[in-house]
N, CA, C and O atoms as a Tinker XYZ file with bonds, in Angstrom:
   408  protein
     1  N      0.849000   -1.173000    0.000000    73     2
     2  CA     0.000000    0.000000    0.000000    64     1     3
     3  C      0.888000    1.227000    0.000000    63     2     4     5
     4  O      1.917000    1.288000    0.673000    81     3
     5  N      0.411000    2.288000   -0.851000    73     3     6
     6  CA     1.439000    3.174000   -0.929000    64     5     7
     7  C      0.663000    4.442000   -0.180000    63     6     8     9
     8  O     -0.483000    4.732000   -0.523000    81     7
     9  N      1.295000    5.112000    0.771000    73     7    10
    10  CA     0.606000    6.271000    0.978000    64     9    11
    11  C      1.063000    7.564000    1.320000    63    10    12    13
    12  O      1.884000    7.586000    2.237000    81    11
    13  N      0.673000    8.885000    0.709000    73    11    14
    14  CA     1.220000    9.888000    0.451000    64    13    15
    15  C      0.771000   10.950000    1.821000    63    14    16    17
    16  O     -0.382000   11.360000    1.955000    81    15
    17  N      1.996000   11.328000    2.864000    73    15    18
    18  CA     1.245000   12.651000    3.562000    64    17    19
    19  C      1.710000   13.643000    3.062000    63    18    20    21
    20  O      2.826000   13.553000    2.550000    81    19
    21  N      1.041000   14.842000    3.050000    73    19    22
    22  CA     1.633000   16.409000    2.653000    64    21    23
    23  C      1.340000   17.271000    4.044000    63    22    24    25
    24  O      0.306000   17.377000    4.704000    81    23
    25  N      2.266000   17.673000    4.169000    73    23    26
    26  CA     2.603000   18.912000    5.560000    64    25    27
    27  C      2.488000   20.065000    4.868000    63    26    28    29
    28  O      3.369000   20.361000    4.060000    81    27
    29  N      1.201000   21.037000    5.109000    73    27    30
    30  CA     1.696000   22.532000    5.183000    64    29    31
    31  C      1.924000   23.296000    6.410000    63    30    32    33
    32  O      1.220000   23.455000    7.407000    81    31
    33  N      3.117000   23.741000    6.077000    73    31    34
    34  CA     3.734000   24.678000    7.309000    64    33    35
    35  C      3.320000   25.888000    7.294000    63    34    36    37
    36  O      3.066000   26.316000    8.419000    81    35
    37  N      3.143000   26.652000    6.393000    73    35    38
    38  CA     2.922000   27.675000    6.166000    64    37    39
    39  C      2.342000   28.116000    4.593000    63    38    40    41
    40  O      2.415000   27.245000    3.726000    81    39
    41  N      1.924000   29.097000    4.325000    73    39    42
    42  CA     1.456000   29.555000    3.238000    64    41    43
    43  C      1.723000   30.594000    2.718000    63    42    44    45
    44  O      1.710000   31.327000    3.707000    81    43
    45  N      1.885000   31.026000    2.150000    73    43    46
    46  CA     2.256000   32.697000    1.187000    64    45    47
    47  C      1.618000   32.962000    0.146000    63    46    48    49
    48  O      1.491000   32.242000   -0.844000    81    47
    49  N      0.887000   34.754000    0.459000    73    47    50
    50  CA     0.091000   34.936000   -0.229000    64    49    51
    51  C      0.643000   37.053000   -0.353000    63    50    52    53
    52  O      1.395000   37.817000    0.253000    81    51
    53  N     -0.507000   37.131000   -1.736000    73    51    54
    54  CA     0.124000   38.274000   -2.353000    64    53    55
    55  C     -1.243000   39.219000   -1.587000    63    54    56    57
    56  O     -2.395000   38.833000   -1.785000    81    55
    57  N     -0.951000   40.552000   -0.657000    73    55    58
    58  CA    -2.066000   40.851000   -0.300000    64    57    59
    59  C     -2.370000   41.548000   -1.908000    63    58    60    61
    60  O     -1.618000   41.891000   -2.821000    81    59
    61  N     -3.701000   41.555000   -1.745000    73    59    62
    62  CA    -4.624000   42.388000   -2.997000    64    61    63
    63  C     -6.179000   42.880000   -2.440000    63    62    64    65
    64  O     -6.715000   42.352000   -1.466000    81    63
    65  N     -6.805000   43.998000   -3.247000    73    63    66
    66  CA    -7.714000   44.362000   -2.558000    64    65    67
    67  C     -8.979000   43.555000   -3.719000    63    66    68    69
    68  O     -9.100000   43.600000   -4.943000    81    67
    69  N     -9.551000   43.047000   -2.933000    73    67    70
    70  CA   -11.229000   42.949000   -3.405000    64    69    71
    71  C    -12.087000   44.252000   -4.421000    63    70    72    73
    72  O    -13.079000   44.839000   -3.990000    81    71
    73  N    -11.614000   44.467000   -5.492000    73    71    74
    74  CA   -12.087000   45.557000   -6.193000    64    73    75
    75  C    -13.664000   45.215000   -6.170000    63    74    76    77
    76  O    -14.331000   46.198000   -5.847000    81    75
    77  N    -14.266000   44.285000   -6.383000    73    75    78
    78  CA   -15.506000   44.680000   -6.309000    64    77    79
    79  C    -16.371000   45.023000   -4.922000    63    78    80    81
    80  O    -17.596000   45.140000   -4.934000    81    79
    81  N    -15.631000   45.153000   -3.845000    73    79    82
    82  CA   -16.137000   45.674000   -2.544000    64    81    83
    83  C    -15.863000   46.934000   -2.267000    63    82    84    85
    84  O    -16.562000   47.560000   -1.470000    81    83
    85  N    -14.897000   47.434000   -2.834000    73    83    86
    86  CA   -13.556000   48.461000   -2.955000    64    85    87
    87  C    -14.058000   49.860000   -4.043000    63    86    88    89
    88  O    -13.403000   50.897000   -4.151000    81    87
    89  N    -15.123000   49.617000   -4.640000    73    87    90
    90  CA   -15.449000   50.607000   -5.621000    64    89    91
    91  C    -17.016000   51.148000   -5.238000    63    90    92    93
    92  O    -17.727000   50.618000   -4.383000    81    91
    93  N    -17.339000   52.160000   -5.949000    73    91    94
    94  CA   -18.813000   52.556000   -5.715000    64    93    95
    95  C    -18.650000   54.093000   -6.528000    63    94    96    97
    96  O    -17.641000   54.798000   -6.546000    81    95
    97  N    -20.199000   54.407000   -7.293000    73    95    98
    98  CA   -20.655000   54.845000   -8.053000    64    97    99
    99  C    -21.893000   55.309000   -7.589000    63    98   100   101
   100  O    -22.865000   54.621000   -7.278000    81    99
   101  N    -21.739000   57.038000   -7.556000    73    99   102
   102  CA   -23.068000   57.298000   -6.898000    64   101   103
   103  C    -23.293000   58.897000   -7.806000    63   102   104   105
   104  O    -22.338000   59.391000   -8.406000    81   103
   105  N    -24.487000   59.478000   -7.790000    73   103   106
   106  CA   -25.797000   58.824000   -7.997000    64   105   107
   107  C    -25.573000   57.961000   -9.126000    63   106   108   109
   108  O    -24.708000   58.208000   -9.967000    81   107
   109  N    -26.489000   56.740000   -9.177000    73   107   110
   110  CA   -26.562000   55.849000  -10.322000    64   109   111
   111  C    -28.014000   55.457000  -10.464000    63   110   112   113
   112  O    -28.430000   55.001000   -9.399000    81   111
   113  N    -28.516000   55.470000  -10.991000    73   111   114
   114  CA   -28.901000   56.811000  -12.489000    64   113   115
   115  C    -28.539000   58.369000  -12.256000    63   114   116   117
   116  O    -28.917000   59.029000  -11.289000    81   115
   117  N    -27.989000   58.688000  -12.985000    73   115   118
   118  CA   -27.737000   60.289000  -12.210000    64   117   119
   119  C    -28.185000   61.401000  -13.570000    63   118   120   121
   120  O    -28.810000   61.073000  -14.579000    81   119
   121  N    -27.786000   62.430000  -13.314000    73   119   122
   122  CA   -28.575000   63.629000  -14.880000    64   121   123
   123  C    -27.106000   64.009000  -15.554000    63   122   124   125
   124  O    -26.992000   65.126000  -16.058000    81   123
   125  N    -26.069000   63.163000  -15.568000    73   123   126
   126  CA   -24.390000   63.849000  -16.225000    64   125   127
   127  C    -23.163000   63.998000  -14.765000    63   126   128   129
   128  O    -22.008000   64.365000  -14.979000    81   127
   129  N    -23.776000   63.568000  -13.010000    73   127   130
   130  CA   -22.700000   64.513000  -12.736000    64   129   131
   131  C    -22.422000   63.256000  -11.814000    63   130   132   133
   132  O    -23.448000   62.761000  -11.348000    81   131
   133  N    -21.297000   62.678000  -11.479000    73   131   134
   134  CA   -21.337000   61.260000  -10.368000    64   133   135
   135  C    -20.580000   61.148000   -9.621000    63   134   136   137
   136  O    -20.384000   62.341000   -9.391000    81   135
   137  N    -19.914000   60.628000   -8.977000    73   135   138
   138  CA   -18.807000   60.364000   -8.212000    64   137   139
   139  C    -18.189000   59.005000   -8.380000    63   138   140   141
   140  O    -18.998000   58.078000   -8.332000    81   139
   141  N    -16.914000   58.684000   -8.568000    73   139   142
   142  CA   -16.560000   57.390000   -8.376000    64   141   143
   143  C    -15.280000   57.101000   -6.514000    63   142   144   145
   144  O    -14.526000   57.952000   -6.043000    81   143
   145  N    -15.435000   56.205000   -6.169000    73   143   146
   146  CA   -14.646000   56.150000   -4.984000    64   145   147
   147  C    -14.108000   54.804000   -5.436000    63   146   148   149
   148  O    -14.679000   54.091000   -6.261000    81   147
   149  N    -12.985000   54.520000   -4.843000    73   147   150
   150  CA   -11.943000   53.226000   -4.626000    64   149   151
   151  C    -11.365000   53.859000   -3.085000    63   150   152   153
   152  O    -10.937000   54.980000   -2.813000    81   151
   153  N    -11.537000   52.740000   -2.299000    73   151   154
   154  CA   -10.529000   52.732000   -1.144000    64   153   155
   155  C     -9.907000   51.431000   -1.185000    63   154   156   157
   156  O    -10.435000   50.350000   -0.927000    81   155
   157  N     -8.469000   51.716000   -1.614000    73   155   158
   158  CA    -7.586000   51.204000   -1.857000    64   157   159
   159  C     -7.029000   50.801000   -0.425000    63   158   160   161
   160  O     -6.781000   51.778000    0.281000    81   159
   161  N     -6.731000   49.314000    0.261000    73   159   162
   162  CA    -5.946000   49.502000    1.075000    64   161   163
   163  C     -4.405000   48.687000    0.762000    63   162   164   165
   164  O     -3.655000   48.393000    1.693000    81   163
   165  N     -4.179000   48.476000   -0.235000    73   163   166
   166  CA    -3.037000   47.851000   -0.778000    64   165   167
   167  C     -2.612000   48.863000   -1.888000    63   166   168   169
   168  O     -3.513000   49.282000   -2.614000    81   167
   169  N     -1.025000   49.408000   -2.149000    73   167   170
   170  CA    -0.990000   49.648000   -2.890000    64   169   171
   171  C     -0.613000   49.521000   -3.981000    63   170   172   173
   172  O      0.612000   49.405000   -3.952000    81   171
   173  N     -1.108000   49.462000   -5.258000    73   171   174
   174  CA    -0.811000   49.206000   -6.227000    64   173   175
   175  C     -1.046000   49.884000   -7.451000    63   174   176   177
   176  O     -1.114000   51.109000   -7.349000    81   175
   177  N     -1.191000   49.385000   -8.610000    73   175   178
   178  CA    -1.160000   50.249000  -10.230000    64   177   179
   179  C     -2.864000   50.363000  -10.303000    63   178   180   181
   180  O     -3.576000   49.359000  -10.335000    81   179
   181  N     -3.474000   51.972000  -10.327000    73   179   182
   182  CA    -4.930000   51.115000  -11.078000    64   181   183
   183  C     -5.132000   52.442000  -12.420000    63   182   184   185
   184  O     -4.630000   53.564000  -12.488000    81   183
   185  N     -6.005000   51.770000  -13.287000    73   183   186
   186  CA    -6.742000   52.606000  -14.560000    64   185   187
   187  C     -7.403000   52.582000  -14.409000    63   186   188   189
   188  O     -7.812000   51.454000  -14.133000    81   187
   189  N     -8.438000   53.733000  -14.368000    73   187   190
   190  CA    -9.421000   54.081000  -14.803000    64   189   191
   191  C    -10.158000   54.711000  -15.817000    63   190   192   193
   192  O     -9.893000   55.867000  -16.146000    81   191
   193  N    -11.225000   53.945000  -16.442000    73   191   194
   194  CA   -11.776000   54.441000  -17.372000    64   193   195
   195  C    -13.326000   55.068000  -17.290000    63   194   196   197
   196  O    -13.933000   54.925000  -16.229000    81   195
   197  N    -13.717000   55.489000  -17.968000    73   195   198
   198  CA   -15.287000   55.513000  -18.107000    64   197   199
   199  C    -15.572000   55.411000  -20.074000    63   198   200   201
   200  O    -15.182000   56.223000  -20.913000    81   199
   201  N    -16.169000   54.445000  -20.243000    73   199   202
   202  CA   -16.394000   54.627000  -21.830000    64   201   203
   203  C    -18.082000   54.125000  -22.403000    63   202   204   205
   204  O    -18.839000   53.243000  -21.996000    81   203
   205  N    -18.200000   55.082000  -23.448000    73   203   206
   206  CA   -19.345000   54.876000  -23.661000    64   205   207
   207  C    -19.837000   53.572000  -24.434000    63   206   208   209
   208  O    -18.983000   52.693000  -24.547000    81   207
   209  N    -21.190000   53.301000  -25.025000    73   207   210
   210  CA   -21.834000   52.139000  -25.196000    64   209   211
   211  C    -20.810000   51.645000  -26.152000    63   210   212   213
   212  O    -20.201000   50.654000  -25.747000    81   211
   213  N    -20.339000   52.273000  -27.783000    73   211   214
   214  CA   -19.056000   52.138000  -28.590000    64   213   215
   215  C    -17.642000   51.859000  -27.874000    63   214   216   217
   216  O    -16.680000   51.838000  -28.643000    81   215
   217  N    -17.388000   51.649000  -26.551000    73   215   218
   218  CA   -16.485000   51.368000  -26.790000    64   217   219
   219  C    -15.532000   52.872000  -26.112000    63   218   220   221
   220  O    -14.654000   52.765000  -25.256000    81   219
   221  N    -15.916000   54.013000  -26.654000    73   219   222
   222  CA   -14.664000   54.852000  -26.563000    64   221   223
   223  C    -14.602000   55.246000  -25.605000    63   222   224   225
   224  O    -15.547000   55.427000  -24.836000    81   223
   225  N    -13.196000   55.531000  -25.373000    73   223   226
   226  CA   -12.757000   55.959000  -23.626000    64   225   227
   227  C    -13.320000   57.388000  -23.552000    63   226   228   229
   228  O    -12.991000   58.083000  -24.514000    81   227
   229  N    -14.268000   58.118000  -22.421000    73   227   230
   230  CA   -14.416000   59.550000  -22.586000    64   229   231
   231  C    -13.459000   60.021000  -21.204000    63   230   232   233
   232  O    -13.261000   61.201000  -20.914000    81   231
   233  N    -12.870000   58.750000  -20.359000    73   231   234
   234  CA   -12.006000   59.576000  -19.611000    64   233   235
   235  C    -11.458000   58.268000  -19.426000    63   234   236   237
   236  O    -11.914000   57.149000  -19.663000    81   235
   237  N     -9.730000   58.902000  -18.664000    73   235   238
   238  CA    -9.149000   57.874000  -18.215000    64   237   239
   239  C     -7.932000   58.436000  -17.241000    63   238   240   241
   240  O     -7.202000   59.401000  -17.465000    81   239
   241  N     -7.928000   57.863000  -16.498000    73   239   242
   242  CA    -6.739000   58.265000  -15.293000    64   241   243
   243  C     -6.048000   56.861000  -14.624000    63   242   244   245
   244  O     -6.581000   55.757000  -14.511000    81   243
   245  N     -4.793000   57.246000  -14.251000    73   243   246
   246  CA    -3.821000   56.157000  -13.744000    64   245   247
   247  C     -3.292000   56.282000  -12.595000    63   246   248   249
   248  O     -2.448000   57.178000  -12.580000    81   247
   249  N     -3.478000   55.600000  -11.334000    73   247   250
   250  CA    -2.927000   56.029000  -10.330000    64   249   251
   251  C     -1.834000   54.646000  -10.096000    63   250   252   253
   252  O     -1.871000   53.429000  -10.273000    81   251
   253  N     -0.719000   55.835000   -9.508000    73   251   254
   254  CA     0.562000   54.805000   -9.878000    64   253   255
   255  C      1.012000   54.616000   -8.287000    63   254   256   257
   256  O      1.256000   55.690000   -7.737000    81   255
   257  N      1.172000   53.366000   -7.407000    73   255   258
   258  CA     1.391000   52.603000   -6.473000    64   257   259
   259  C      0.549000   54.184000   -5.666000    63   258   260   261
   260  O      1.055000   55.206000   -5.204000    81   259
   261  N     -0.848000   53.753000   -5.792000    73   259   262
   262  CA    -1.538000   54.529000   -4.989000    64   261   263
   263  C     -2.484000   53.597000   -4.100000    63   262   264   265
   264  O     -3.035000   52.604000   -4.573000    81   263
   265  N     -2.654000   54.092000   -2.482000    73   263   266
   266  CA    -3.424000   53.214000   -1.480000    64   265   267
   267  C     -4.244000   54.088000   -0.919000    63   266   268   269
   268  O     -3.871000   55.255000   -0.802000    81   267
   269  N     -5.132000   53.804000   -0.606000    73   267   270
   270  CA    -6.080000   55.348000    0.233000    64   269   271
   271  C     -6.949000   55.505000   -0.335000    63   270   272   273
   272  O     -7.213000   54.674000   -1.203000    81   271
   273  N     -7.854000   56.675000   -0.127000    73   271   274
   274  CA    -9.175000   56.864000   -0.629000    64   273   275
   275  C     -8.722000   57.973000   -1.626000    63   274   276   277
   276  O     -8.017000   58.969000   -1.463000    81   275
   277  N     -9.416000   57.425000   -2.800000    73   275   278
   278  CA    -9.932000   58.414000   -3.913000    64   277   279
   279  C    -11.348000   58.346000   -4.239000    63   278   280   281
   280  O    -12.204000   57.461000   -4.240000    81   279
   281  N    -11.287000   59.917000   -4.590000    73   279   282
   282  CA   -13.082000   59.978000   -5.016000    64   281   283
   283  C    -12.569000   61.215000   -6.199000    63   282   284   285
   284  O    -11.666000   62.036000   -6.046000    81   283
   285  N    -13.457000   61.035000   -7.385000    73   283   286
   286  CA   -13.509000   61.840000   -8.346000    64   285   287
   287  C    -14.608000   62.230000   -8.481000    63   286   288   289
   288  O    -15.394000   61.475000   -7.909000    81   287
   289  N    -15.313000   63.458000   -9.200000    73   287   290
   290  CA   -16.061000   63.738000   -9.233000    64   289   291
   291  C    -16.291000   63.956000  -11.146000    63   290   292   293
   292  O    -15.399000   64.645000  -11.640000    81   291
   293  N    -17.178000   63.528000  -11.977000    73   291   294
   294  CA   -17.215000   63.325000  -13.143000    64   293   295
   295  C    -18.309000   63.907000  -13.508000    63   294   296   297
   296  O    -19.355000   63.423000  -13.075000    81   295
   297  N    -18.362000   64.833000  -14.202000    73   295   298
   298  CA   -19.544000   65.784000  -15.468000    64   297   299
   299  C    -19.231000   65.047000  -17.044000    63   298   300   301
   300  O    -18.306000   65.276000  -17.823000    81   299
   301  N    -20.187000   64.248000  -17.142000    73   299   302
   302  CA   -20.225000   63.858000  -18.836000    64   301   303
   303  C    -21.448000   64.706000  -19.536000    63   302   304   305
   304  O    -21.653000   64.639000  -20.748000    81   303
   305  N    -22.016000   65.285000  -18.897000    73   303   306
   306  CA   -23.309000   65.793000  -19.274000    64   305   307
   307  C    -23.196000   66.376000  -20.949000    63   306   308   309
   308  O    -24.184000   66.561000  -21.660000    81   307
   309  N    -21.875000   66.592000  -21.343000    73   307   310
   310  CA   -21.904000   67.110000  -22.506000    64   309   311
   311  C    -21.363000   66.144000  -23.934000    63   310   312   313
   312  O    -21.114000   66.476000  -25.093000    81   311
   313  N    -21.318000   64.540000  -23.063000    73   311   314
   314  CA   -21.418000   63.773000  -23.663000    64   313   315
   315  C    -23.038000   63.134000  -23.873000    63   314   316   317
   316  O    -23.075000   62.200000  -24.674000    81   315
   317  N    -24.113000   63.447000  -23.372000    73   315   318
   318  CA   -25.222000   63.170000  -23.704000    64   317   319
   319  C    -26.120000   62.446000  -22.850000    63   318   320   321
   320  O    -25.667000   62.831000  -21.772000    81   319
   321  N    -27.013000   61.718000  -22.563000    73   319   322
   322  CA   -27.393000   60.681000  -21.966000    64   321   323
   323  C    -26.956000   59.246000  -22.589000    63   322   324   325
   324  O    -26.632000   59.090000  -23.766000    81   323
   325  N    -26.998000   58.306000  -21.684000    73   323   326
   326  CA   -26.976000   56.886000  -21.968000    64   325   327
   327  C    -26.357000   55.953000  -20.679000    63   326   328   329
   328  O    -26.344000   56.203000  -19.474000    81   327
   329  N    -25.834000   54.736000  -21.462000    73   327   330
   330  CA   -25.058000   53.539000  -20.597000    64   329   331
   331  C    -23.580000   54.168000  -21.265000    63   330   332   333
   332  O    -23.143000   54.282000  -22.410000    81   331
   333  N    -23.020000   54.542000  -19.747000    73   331   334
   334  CA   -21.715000   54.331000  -19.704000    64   333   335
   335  C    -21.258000   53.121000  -18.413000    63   334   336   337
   336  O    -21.956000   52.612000  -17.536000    81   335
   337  N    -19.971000   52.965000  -18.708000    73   335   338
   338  CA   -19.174000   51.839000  -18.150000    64   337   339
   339  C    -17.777000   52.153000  -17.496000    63   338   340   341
   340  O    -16.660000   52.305000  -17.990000    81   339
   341  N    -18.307000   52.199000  -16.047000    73   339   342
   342  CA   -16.592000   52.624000  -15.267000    64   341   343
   343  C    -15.916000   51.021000  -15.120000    63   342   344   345
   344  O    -16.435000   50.007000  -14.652000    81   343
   345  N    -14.839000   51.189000  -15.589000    73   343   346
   346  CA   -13.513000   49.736000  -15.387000    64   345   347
   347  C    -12.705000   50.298000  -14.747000    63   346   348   349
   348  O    -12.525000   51.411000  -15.241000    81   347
   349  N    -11.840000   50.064000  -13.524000    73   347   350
   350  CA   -10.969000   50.086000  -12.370000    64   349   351
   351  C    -10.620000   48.815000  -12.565000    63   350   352   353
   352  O    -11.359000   47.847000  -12.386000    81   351
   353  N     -8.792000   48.775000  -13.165000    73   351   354
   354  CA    -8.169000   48.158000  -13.283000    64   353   355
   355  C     -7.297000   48.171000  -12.518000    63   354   356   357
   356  O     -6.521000   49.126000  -12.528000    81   355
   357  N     -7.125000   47.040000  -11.535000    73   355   358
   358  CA    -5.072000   46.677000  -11.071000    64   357   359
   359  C     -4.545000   45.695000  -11.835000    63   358   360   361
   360  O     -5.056000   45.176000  -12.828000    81   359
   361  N     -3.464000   45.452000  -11.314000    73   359   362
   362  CA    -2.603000   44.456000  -11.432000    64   361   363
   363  C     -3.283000   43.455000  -11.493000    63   362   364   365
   364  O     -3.266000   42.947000  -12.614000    81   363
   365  N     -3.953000   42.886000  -10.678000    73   363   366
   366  CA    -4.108000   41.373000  -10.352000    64   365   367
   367  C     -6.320000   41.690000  -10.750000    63   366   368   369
   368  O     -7.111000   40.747000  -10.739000    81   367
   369  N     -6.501000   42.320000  -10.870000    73   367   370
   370  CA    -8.353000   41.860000  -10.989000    64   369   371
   371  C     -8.663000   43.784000  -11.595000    63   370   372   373
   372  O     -8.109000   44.881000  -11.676000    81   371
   373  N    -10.162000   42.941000  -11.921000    73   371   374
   374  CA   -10.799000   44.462000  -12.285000    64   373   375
   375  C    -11.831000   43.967000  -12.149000    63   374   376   377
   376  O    -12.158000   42.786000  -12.029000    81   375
   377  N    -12.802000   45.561000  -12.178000    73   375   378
   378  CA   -14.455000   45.486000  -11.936000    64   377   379
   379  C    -15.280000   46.720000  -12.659000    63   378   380   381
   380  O    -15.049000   47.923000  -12.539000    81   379
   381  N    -16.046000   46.241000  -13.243000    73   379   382
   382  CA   -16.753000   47.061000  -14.370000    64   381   383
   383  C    -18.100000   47.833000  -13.494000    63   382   384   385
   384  O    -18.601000   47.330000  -12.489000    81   383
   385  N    -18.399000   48.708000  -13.906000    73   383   386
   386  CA   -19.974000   48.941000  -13.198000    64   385   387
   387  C    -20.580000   50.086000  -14.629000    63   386   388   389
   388  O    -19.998000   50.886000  -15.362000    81   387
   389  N    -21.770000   49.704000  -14.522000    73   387   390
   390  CA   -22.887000   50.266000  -15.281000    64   389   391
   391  C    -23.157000   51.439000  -14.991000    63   390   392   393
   392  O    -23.913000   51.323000  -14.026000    81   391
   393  N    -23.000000   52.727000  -15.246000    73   391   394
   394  CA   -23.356000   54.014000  -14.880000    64   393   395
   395  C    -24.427000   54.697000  -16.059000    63   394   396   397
   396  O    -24.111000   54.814000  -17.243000    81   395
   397  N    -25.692000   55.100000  -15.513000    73   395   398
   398  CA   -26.835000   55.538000  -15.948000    64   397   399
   399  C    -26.773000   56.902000  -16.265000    63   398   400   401
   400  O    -26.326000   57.370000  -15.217000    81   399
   401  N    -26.926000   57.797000  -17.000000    73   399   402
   402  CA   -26.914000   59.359000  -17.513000    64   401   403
   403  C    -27.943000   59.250000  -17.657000    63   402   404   405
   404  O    -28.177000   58.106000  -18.046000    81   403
   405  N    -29.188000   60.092000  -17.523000    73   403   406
   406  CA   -30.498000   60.178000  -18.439000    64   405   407
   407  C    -30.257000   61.789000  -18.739000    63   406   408
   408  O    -31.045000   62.409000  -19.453000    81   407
């Protein structure tokens, strides 16, 4: 009979933040004017975008080995109404959210 034990002693792991707990979008539905927040408690690389239903980026910003709270405040109103799409990218994960203009 052959039999195999495995010992873990320990484990190692990369901290990273939970972006989809980590983000928020308010008002959503809103009339052009919103806020986005990330509280970052790891720091690392992130992009941000916002782009419309096509595809095109109407904004984008990069925060470079940044941890802490950010909040932006965003006027598209003169991009029109519709479905736009905020993506908050790191290193290791991303998370999309649906943002409403009417």
């Amino acid at each position: 009979t052959l039999t195999n034990t495995v010992v873990v002693l320990s484990t190692v792991g990369i901290n990273t933040i939970d972006l989809e707990n980590s983000v928020s979008v308010f008002p959503n539905p809103n009339l052009g004017e919103f806020n986005i927040t990330l509280n970052a408690s790891v720091s690392n690389n992130y992009v941000i975008e916002v782009r419309n239903l096509l595809g095109q980026v109407m904004y984008n910003e990069t925060l470079t080995n940044f941890s802490g709270n950010y909040i932006k405040h965003l006027d598209v109103k003169t991009y029109g109404g519709g479905i736009y799409f905020l993506n908050i990218r790191s290193n290791e994960n991303q998370v999309v959210r649906k943002v409403v203009v009417n």
